[in-house]
Backbone as CSV, one residue per row, in Angstrom:
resi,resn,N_x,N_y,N_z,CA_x,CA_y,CA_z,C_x,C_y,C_z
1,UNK,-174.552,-57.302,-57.499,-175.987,-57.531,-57.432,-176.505,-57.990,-58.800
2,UNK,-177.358,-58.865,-58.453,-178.222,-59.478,-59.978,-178.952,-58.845,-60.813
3,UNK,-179.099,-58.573,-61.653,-179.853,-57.865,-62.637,-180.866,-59.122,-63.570
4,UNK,-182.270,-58.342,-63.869,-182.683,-59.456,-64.584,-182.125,-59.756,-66.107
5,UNK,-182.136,-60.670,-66.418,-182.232,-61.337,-67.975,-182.770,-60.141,-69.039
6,UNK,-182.360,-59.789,-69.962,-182.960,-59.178,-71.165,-182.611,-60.141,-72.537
7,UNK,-183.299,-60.365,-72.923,-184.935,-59.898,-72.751,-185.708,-60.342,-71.591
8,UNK,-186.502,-60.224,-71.281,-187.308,-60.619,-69.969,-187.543,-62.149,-70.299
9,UNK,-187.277,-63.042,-69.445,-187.439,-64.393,-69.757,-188.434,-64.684,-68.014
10,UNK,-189.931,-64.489,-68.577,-190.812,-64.570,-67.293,-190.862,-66.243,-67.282
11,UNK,-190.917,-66.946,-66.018,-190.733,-68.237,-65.876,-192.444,-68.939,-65.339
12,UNK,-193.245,-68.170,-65.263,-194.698,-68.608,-64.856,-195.254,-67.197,-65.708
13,UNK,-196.802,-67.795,-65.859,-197.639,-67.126,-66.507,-197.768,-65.658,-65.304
14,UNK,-198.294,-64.640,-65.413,-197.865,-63.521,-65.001,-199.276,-63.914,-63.491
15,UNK,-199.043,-63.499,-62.740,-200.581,-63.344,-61.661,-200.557,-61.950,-61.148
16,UNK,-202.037,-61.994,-60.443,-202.170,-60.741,-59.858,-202.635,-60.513,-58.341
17,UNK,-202.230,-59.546,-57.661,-202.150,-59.807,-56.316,-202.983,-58.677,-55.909
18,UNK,-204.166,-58.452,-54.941,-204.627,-56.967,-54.874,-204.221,-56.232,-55.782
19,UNK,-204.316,-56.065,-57.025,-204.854,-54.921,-58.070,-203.753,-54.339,-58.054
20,UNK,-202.380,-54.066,-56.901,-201.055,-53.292,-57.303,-200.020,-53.830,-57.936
21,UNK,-200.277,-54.563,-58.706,-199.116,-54.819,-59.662,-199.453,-56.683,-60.493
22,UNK,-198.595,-56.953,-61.697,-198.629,-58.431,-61.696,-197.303,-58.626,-61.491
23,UNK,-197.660,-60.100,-61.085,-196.119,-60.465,-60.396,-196.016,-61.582,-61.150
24,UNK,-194.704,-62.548,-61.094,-193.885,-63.368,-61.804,-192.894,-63.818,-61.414
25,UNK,-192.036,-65.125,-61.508,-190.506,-65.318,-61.503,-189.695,-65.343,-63.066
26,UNK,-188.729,-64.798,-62.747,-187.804,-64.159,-63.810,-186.508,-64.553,-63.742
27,UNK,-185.799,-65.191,-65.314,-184.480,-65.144,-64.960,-183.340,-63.818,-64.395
28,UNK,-182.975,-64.368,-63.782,-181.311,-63.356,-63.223,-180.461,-63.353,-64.956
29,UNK,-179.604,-62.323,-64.507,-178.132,-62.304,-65.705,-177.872,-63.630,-65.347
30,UNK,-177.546,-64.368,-63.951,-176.499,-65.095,-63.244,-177.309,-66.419,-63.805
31,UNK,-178.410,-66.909,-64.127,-179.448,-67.620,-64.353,-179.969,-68.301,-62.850
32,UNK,-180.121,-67.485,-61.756,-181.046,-67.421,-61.088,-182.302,-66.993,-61.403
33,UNK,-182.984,-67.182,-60.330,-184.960,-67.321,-60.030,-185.259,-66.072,-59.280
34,UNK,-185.893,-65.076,-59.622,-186.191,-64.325,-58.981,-187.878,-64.118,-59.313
35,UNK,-188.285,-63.396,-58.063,-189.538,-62.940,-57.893,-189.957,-61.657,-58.386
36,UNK,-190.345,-61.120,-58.953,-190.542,-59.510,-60.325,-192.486,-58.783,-60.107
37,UNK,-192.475,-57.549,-60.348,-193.687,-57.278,-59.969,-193.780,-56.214,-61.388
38,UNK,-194.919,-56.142,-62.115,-194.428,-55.078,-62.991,-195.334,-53.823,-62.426
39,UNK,-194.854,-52.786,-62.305,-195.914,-51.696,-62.235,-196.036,-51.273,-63.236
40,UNK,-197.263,-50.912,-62.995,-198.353,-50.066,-64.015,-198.081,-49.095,-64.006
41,UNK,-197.943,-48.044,-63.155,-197.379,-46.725,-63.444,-196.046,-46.637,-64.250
42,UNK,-195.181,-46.607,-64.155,-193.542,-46.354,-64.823,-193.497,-48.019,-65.973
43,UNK,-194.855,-48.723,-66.206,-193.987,-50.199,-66.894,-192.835,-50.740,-66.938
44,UNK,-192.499,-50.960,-65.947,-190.864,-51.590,-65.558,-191.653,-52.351,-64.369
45,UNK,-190.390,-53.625,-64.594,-189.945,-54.994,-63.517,-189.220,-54.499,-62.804
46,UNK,-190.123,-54.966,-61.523,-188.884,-54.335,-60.504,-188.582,-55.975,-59.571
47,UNK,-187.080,-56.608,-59.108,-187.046,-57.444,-58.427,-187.591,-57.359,-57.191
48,UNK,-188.167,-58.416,-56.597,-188.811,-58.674,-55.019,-187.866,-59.555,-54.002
49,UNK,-188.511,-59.705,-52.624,-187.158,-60.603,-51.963,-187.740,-61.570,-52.491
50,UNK,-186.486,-62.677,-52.328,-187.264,-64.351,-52.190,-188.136,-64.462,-51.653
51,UNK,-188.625,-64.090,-50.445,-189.874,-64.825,-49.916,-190.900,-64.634,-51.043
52,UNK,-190.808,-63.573,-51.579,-192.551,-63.152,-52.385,-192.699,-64.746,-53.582
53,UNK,-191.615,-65.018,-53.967,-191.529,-66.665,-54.543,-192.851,-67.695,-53.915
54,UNK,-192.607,-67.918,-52.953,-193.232,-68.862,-52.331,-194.606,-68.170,-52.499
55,UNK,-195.330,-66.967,-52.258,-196.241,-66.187,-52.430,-197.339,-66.370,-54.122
56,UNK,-195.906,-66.429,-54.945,-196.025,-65.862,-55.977,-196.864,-67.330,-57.321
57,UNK,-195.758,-68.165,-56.624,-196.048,-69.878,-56.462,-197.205,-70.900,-56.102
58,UNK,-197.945,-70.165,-55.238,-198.904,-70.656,-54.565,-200.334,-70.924,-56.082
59,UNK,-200.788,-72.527,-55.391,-202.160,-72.345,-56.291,-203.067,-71.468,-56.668
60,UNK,-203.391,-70.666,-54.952,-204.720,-69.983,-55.801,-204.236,-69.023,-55.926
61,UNK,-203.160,-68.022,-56.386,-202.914,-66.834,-57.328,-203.480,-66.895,-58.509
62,UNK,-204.030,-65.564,-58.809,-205.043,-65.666,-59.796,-204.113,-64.777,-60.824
63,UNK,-204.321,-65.850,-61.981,-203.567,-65.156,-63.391,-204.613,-63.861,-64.024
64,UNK,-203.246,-63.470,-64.398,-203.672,-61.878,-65.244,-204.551,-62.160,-66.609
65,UNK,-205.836,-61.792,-66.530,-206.350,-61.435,-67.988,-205.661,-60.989,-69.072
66,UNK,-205.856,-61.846,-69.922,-205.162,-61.276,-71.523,-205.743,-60.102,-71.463
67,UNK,-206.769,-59.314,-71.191,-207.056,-58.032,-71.869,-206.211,-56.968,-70.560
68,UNK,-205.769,-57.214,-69.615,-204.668,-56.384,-68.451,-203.409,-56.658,-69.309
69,UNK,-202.972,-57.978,-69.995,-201.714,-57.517,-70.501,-201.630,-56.795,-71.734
70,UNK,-202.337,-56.413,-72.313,-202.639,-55.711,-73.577,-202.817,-54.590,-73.697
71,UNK,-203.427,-54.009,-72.465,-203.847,-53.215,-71.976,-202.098,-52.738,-71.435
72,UNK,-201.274,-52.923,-71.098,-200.448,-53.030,-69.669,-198.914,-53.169,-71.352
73,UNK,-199.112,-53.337,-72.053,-197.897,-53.746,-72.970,-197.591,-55.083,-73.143
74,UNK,-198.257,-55.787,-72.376,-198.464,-57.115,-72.157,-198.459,-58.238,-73.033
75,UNK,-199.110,-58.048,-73.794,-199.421,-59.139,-74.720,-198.898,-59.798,-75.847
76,UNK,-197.233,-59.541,-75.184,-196.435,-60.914,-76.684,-196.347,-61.632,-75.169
77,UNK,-196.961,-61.856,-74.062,-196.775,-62.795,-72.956,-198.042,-63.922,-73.213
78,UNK,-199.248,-63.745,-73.948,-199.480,-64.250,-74.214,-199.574,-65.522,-74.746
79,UNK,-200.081,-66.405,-75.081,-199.534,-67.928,-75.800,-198.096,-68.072,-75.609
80,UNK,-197.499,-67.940,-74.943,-196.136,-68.165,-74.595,-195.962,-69.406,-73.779
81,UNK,-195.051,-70.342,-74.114,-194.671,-71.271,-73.529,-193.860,-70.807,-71.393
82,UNK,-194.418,-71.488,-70.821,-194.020,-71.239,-69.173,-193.648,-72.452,-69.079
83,UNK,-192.225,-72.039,-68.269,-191.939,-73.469,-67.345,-193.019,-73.909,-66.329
84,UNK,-192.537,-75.265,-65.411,-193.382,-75.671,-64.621,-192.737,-75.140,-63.634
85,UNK,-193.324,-74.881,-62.646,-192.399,-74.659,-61.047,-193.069,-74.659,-60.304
């Protein structure tokens, strides 16, 4: 089974979905694409199935406020360069 990338190599700017978590795609060890949610309670990435990709992808997902990732441990995600996808 795949494990993500360490350091965390997030591949889109982070979004947020109903208020339980922000979500993201993330490299694999394997350098696969995976779909990642971070919770707020325990701060850990946890992987999602593929489908949440297509979900996660979509235009109107609304990106996370700089002051939620700062707030959240967030904020060397900031000014960070994102692929396109």
């Amino acid at each position: 089974m795949s494990k993500l990338k360490y350091p965390l190599e997030l591949l889109i700017y982070p979004r947020e979905s109903s208020g339980k978590g922000i979500y993201s795609l993330a490299k694999l060890d394997n350098d696969e694409i995976s779909a990642v949610i971070y919770h707020y309670e325990t701060e850990t990435w946890e992987l999602l199935p593929n489908h949440w990709i297509k979900n996660i992808v979509k235009a109107d997902a609304v990106t996370v406020p700089e002051e939620i990732l700062h707030l959240n441990g967030l904020g060397s995600l900031i000014g960070k360069k994102f692929e396109k996808i």
